[in-house]
N, C-alpha and C positions, 0 to 999 in steps of 0.2 A: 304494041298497043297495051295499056298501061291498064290493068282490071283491076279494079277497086271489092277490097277484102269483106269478105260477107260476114259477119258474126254467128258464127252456128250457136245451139243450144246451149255446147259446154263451153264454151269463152263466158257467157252470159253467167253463168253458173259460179266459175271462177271469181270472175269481178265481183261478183253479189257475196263469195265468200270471205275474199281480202277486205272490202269495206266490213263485214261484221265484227273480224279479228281486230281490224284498226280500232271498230266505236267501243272492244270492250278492251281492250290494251292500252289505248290511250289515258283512262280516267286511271289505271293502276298504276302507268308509270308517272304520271302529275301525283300521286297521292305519296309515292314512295318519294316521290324527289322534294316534295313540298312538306312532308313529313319530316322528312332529312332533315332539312334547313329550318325545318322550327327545334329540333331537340339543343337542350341547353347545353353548352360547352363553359369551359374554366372562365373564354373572358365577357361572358352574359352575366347580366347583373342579375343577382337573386330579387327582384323588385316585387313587393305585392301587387301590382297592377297585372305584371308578369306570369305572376303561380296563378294569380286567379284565372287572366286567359289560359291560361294551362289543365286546368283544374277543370275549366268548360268542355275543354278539348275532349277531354276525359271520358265526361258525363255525355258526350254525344256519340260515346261510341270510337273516339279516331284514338284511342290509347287501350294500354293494359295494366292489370290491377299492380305490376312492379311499377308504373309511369304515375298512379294515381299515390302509393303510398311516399315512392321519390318526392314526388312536387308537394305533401302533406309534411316531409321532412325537412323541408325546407322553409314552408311556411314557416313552420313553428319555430326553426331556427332565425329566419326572421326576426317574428312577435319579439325572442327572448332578446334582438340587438336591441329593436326597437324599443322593449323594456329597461333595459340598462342604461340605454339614453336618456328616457323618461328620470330615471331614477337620479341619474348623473345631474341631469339640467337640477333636478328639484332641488337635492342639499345644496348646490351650485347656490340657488336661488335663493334658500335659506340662511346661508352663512353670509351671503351680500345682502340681505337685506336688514343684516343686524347689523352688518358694519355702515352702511348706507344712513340707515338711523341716528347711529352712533355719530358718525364724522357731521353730519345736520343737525342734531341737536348739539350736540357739546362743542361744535365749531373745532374741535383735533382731529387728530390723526394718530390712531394707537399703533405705536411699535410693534404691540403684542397681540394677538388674536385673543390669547387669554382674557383679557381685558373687558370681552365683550361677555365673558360668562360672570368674571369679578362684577361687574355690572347688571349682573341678572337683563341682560338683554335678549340674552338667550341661555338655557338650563346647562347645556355643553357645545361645543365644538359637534357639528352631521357628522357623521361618518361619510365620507367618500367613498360611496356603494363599493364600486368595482375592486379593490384591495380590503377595505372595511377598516380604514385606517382616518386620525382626524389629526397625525400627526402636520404640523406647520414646520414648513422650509422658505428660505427665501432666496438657493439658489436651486432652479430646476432642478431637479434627479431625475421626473418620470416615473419614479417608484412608489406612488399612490401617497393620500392623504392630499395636502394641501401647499399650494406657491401663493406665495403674499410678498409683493412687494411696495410696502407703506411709499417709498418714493415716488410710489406712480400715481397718490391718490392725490386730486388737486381741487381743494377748493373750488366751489361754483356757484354762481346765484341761482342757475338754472339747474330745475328738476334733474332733466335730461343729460346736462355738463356732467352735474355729480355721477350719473347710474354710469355713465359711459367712462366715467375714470375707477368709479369702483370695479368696473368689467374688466379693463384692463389690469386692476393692479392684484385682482383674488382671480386664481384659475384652478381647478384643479390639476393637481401633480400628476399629469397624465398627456402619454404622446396622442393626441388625438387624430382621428379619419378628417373629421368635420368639425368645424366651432359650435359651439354650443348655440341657441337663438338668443339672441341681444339681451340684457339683465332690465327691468322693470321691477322697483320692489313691491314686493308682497302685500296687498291690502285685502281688508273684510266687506265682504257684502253681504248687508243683512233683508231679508223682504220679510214687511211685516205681512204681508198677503199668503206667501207662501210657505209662509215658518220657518224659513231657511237661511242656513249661514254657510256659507260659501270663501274658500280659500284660494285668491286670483293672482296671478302675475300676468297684468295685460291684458290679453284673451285667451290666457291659459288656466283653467280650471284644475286647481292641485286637490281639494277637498270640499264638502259638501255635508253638512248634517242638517236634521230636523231641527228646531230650537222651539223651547218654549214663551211665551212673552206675557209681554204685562196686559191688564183686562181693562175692558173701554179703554183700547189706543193709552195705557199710561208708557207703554215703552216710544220715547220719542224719536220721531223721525230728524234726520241731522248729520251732521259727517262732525266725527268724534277721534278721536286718538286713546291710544294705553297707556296710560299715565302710570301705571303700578301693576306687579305682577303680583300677586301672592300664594306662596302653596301651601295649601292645608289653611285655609283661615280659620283665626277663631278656634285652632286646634285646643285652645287651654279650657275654652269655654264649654264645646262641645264635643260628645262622641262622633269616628266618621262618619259611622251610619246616620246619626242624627243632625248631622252639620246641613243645614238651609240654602249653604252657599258648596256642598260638595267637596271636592278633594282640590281645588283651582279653583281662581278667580283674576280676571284682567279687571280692572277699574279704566272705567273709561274718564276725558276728560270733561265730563258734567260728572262731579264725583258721587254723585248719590246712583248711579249706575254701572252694573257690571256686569262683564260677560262672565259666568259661574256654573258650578256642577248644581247636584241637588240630589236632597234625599226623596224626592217624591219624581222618578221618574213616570209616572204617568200624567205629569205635566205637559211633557217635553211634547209641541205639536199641539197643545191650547193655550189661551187666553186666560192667564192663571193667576201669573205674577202682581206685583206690585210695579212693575216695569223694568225689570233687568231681565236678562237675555241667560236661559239657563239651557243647559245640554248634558247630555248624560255626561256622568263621571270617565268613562272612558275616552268619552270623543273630550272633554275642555282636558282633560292633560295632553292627548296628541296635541292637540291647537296651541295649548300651551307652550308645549317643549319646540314647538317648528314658528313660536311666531314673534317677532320680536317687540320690545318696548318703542311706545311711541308709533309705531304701524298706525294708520288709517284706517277709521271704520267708516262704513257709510250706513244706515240704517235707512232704509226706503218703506215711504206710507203710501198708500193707496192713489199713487199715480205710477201712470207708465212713465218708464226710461228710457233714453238712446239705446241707449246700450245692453245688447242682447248680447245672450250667454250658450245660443242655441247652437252656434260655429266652435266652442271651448276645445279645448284639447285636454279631456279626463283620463285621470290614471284613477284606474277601476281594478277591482277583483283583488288576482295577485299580487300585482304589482303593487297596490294599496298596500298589504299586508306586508310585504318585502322591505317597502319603503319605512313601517314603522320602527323596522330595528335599527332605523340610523340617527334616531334622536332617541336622547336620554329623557325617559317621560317621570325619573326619579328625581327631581331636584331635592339638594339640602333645603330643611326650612330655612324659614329667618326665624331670627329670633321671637320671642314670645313680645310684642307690642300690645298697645289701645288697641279694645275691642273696633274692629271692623262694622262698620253698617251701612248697607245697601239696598236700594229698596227690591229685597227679594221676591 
């Protein structure tokens, strides 16, 4: 006869103890094993999307302060690839946009990169951040500075023909991870709304200053070119503290205006001038030194554009400042010519 098992007090007891161990072991062993598998190993990509989940992690408690300063070291190691890139693409961007110029206007093809400075196209040769070198080769090495090979530049009718043969024939002299993003040469954007002049390739935003402009709307709205560089104008005429047009001036192609310094910076950000576009002496020689002859202006008046700058990809801060040392902001004058006049 088959008696079916009674559960006395302590079985009861038992059971009621296993299940407690199980509800408070179970979450510790998911947290160590799921903890495991989040810690970064050699073939995990250092990604900012990455450290910042990680960084979360952090801040809610599921890490320690050796896990928080790790993932903060890494950040940063990051930002600096990230910055070297920036920096890399810029002179990248610079030096193709002189030669880009150059080969559209003059319809050649220069053997020499020198040519583009003979030309006052550009003040010197960028520096190729990463080595700090603006040495020109035309067989690979990899050893910094710059690869040019004029064979690969081909004639185009098309914008886009030309930028994509100039991409390929200027690269930097460097074994790269990643290609560079596609070349677009350098143009100005100016808002007469926002006082502001703006240094672009595409929708990449390189530089940005205040500017001062001309009173009752005399700075005209219009897409213009740099027809002439000048440095130091009117040097014979004037002291440089006293010079009206500053230490630099682009002349645009309405020649009664120009992009210019100025001795009265508390202009810069009103409605001052006679219609030329002035900016501190410090900011028109960067612009200067990084922008070439013949470049695109656009000067925008009081309507909205397509085209938003609010997606831009800016190099700020540091990296701004890093980038300055890769253009010569000293150019030789030219020689002493006719007075200069613009409507300042």
């Amino acid at each position: 006869m088959n008696q079916t098992k009674r559960w006395n007090r302590g079985d009861v007891i038992l059971l009621v103890i296993i299940f407690y161990l199980l509800g408070i072991l179970t979450p510790i062993i998911w947290f160590i094993v799921s903890n495991g598998s989040d810690t970064t190993s050699p073939d995990q990509p250092t990604t900012l999307p990455y450290i910042i989940n990680e960084l979360e992690k952090t801040r809610e408690g599921k890490g320690d302060q050796a896990l928080i300063e790790g993932n903060l070291m890494k950040l940063n190691q990051t930002e600096v690839s990230h910055s070297k890139k920036d920096l890399l693409w810029e002179s990248t961007t610079v030096l193709r946009s002189a030669l880009y110029q150059y080969v559209k206007h003059t319809g050649t093809i220069p053997s020499d990169l020198s040519t583009l400075v003979k030309e006052q196209y550009v003040t010197d040769l960028p520096l190729e951040p990463t080595t700090h070198s603006n040495e020109v080769v035309q067989a690979f090495t990899g050893e910094g500075g710059w690869h040019y090979q004029p064979s690969n530049v081909q004639e185009s009718e098309t914008v886009d023909g030309l930028a994509a043969s100039i991409e390929q024939a200027l690269k930097p002299n460097l074994t790269l991870k990643n290609d560079l993003d596609s070349f677009q040469p350098i143009i100005l954007e100016i808002s007469k709304d926002e006082h502001t002049l703006i240094l672009k390739s595409g929708s990449s935003l390189i530089r940005q200053y205040k500017v001062g402009l001309g009173e009752n709307s005399r700075t005209p709205a219009g897409v213009f070119t740099i027809t002439d560089k000048v440095p130091y104008p009117n040097q014979a005429y004037y002291p440089t503290n006293d010079n009206p047009y500053g230490t630099r001036a682009m002349q645009l192609s309405n020649p009664i205006y120009a992009i210019h310094g100025t001795n009265n910076p508390d202009s810069i950000g009103e409605d001052v001038s006679q219609g030329c576009v002035r900016l501190h002496n410090q900011d028109v020689e960067e612009l200067y030194a990084m922008v070439p002859l013949h470049s695109t202006v656009y000067i925008k008046g009081n309507v909205d554009t397509e085209e938003s700058t609010e997606d831009t990809n800016v190099i700020q801060g540091e990296i701004e400042e890093m980038a300055s040392d890769l253009y010569n902001h000293n150019p030789s004058p030219k020689p002493v010519s006719s007075f200069r006049y613009w409507a300042h």
